[in-house]
MARRO-914752 format. One line per 10 residues: number of its first residue (from 1); their letters; for each residue x negated, y negated, z negated of C-alpha. Coordinates in Angstrom, 1 decimal, always signed. Last residue first. Layout:
// residues N
NUM = a = X Y Z; ...
// end
This chain:
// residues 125
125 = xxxxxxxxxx = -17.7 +52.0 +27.8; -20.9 +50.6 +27.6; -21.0 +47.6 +25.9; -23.5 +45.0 +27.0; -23.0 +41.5 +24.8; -23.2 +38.5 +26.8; -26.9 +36.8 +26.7; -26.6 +33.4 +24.4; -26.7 +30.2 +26.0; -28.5 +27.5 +24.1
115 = xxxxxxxxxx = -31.0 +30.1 +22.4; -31.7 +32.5 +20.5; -28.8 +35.2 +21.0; -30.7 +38.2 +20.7; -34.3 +38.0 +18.6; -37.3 +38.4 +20.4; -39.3 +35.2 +19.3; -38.5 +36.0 +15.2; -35.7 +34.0 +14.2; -37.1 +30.8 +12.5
105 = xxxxxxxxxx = -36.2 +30.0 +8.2; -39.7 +30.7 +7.4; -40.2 +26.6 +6.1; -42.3 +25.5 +8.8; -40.6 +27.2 +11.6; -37.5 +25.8 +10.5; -39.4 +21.9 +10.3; -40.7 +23.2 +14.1; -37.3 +23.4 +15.1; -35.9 +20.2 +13.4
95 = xxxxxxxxxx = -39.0 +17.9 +14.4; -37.7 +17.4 +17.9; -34.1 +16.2 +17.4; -35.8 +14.7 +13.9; -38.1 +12.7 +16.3; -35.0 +11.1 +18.0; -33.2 +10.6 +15.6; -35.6 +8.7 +13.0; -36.5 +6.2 +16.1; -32.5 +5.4 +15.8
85 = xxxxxxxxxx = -32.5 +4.9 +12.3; -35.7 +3.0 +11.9; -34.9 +0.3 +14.5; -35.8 -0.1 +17.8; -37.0 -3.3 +19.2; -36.9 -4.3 +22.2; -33.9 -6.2 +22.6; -35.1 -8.8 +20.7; -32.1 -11.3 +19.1; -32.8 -10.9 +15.5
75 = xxxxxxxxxx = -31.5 -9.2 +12.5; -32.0 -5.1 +12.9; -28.9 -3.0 +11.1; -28.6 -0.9 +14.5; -31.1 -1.9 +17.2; -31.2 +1.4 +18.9; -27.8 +2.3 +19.0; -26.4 -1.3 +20.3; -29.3 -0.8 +23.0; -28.3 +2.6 +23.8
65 = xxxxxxxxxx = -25.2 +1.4 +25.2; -26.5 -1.7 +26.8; -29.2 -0.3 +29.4; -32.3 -0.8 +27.4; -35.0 -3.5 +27.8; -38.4 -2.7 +28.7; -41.8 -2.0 +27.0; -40.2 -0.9 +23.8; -41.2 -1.9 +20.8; -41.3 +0.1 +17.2
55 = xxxxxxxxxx = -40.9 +0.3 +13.3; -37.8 -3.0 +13.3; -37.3 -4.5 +9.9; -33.8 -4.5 +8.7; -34.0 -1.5 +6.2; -37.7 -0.1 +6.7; -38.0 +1.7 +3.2; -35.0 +2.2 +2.2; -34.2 +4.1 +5.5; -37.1 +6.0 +5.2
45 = xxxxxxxxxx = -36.0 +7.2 +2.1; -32.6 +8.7 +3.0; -33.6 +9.7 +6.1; -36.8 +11.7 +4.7; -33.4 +13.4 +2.4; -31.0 +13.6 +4.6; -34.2 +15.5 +6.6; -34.7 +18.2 +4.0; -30.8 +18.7 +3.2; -30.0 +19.8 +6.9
35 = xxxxxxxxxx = -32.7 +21.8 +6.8; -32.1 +23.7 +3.5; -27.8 +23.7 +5.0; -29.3 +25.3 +8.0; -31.8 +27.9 +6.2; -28.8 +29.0 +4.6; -26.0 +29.3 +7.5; -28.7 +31.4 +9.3; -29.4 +33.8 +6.4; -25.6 +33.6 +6.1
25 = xxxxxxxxxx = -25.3 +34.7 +9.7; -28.2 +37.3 +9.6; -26.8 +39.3 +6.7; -23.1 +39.5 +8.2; -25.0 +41.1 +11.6; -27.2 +43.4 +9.9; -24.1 +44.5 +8.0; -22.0 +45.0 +10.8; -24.7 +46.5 +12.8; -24.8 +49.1 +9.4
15 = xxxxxxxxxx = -20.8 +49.7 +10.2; -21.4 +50.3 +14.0; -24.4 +52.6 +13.5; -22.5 +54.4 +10.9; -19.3 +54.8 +13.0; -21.7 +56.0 +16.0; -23.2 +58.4 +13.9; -19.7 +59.7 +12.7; -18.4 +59.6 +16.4; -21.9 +61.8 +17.5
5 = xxxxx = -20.9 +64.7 +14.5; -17.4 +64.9 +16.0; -18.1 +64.9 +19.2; -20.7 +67.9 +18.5; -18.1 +69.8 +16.5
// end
């Protein structure tokens, strides 16, 4: 009688986890796609704004890779420059988190699996 009451708990613990987990996935998928859409958008009129006139200087000149990247759409021979695009990718690698934040789409602090490697799930067999 006691198994059986315990496996019934466990059943609804498993199935409400289930739930929990389901809800949290498309709350995540949603505050994505509002992300994603936000900064399309700045790129979208930043781009339209400063198309083929550089926004900064570097003090140096790149290795050759990331100077193809950085002066993309700029006329001109000076390596120094970056152009809105790749100056836009870099802040937006740093602004995204705090953009989430912003808008109440963040994970609270203790949540599982924030993060770039996720903790292994502990079942106890």
């Amino acid at each position: 009688m006691k198994t059986l009451d315990k496996s019934k708990k466990i059943d609804r613990v498993e199935n409400s986890l289930k739930d929990a987990s389901r809800d949290l996935s498309l709350f995540k998928f949603m505050s994505g796609t509002v992300v994603a859409l936000v900064l399309f958008m700045a790129f979208g009129i930043l781009n339209s704004l400063f198309e083929g006139e550089p926004v900064a200087k570097r003090p140096f000149v790149p290795v050759r890779l990331v100077q193809k990247m950085s002066r993309h759409g700029l006329p001109g021979d000076d390596m120094t420059d970056y152009s809105m695009a790749f100056l836009y990718l870099l802040c937006s690698i740093s602004i995204r988190t705090n953009l989430q934040k912003f808008l109440g789409f963040s994970p609270p602090r203790g949540a599982p699996n924030v993060g770039l490697f996720p903790m292994p799930d502990q079942k106890t067999s």
